[in-house]
C-alpha positions as CSV (number, residue, x, y, z in Angstrom):
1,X,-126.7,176.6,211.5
2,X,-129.4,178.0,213.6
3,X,-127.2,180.4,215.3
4,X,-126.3,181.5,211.3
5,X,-129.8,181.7,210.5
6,X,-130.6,183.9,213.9
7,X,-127.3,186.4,213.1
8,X,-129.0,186.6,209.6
9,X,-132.5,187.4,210.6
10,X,-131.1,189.8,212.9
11,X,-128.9,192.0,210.1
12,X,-132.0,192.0,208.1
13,X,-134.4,193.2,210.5
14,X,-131.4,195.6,211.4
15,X,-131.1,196.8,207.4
16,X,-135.2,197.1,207.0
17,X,-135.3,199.2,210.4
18,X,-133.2,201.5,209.5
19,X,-133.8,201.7,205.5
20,X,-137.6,202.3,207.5
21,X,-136.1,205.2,209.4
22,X,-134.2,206.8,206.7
23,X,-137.4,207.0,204.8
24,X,-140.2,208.4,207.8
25,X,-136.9,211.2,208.1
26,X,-136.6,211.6,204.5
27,X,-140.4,212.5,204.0
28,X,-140.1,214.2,207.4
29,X,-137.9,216.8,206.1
30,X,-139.5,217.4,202.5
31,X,-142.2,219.6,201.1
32,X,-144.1,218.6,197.9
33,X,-146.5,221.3,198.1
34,X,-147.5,221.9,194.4
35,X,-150.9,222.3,192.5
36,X,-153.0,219.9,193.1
37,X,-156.8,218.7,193.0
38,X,-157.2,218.6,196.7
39,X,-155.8,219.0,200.2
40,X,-156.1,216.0,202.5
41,X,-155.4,216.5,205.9
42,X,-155.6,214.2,208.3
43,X,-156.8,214.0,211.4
44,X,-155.6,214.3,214.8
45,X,-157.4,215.0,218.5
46,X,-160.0,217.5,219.0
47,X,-161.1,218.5,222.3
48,X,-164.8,218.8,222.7
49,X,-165.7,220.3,219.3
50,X,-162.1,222.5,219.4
51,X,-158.9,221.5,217.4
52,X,-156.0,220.0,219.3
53,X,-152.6,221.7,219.0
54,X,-151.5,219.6,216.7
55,X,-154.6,219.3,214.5
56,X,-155.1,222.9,214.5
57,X,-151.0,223.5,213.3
58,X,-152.3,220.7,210.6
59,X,-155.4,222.5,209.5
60,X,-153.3,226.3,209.6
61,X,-151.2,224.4,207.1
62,X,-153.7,223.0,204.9
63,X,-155.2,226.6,205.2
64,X,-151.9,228.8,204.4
65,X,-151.7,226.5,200.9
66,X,-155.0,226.7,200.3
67,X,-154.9,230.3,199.9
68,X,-151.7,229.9,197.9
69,X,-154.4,228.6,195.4
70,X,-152.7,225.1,195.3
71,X,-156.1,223.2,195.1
72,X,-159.6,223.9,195.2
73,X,-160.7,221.4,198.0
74,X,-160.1,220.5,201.7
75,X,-160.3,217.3,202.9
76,X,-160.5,216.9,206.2
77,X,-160.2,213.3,208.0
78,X,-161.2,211.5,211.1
79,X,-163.5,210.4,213.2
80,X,-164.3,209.9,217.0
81,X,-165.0,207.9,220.1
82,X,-168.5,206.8,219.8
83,X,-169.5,208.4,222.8
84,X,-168.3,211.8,221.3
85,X,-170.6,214.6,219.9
86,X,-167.4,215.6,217.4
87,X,-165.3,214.2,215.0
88,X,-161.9,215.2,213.8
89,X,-162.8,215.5,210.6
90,X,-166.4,217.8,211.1
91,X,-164.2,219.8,213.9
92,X,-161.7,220.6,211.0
93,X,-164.5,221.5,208.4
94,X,-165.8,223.7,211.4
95,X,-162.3,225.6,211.9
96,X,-161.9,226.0,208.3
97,X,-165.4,227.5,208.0
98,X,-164.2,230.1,210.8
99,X,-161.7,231.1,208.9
100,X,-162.9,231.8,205.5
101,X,-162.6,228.6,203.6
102,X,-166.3,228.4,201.7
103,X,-168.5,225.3,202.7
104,X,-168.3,224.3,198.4
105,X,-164.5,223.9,198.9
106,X,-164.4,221.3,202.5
107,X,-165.4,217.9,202.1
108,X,-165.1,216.6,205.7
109,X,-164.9,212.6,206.4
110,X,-165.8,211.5,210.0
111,X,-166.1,207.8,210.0
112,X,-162.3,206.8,210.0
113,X,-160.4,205.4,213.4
114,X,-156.6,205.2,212.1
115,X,-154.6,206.3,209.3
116,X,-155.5,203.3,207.2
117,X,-158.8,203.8,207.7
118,X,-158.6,207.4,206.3
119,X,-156.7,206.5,203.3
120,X,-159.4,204.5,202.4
121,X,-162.0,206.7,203.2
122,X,-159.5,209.2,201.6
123,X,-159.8,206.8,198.2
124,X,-163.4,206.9,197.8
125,X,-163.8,210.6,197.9
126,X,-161.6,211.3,195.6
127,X,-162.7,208.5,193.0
128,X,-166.3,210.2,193.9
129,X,-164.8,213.7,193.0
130,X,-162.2,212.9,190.6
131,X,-159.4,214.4,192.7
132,X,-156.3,212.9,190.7
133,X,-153.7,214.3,192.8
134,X,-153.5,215.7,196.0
135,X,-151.6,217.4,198.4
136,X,-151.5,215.2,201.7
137,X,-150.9,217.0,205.4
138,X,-150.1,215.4,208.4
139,X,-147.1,215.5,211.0
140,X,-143.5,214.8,209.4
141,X,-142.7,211.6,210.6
142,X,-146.4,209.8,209.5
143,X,-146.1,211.4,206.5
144,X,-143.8,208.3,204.5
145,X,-146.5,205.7,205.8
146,X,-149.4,207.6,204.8
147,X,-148.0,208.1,201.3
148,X,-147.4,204.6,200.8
149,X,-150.7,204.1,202.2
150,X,-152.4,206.5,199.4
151,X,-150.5,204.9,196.7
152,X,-151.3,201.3,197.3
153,X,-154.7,202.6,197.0
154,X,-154.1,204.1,193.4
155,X,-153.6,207.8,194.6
156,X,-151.5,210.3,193.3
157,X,-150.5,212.4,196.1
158,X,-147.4,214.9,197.3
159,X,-146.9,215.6,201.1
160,X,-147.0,218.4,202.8
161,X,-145.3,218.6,206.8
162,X,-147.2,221.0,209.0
163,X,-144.8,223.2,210.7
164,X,-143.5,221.4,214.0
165,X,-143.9,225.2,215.9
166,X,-140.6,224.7,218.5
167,X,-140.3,221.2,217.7
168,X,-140.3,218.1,219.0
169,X,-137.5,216.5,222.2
170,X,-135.2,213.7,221.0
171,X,-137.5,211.5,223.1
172,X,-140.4,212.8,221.3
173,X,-139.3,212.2,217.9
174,X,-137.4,208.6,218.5
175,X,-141.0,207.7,220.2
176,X,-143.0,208.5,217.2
177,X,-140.4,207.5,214.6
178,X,-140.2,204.3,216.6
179,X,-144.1,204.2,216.1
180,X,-144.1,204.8,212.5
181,X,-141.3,202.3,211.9
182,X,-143.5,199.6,214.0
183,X,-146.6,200.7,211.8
184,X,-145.3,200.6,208.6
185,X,-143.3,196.9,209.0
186,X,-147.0,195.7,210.3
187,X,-149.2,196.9,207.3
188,X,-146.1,195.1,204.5
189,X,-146.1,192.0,207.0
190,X,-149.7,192.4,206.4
191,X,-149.7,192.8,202.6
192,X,-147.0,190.6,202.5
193,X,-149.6,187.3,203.6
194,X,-152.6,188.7,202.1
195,X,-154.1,190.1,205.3
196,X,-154.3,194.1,203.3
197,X,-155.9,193.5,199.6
198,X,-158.2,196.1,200.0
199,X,-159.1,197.2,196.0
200,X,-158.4,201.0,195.1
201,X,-161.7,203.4,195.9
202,X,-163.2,200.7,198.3
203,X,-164.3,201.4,201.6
């Protein structure tokens, strides 16, 4: 019976791993780029007041659909080490303001640590604004968490992949599916017991 119950347990976890998977490639490989209230995009490392690679290919996409005239607004999110002088988020409102986005149109968050944290933080700015939908931008593969992180929260959003450039190794992408996958099963488990009732728009 035990051994039963252990072969079951196992299939399932198997089945939710890679249901998990086929959803992070899914939204990985999808643009929903439309018009919107808002661009979010979140953040990613900056180096001493200067985008990261991979920030700056986020905020050259939130940019490029910008001036498509899909929304208004750029939100840009993240925070920093306490010990830093820069944020993600101000660095991004900084880079934007460089090139030609207007201070009106950048709201720029800088007190959020992780991706949950910026969803939230993401929440109350737009209840604040009354940004109904936006346009999320992020890497591929965090882009199916995130959006199930906005909507939990009440928000209407489409995502957006920031181009990859020459892409990522098979290493790179199983590590940061892998990482995704992990995520995303932690914050249901979470839900699941009542560890994640956070209330739409709250901090």
């Amino acid at each position: 019976m035990i051994a039963l119950l252990l072969l079951l347990l196992f299939v399932a976890a198997l089945g939710w791993t890679a249901w998990v998977y086929s959803q992070v490639l899914n939204y990985a490989h999808r643009d929903e780029a439309r018009p919107a209230d808002a661009i979010a995009v979140f953040g990613a490392a900056e180096y001493d007041g200067r985008p990261s690679p991979v920030l700056k290919a986020r905020l050259d996409h939130a940019l490029a659909l910008y001036q498509e005239k899909l929304a208004p607004i750029i939100v840009t999110l993240g925070g920093g080490d306490p010990a830093d002088l820069h944020s993600e988020g101000g660095v991004g409102h900084d880079y934007l303001l460089g090139h030609g986005v207007p201070e009106r149109a950048i709201i720029a968050e800088t007190e959020s640590r992780n991706t949950e944290q910026s969803t939230r933080r993401l929440a109350v700015i737009a209840r604040a604004n009354q940004l109904h939908t936006i346009v999320v931008v992020s890497d591929g593969t965090h882009l199916f968490r995130t959006h199930a992180l906005c909507e939990s929260l009440g928000l209407t959003v489409f995502t957006s992949p920031r181009s990859m450039g020459k892409g990522l190794s098979r290493q790179e992408e199983a590590e940061r599916i892998g990482h995704e996958v992990l995520s995303y099963t932690a914050w249901r488990l979470r839900r699941m017991i009542g560890f994640d009732r956070t209330p739409p728009g709250a901090p």
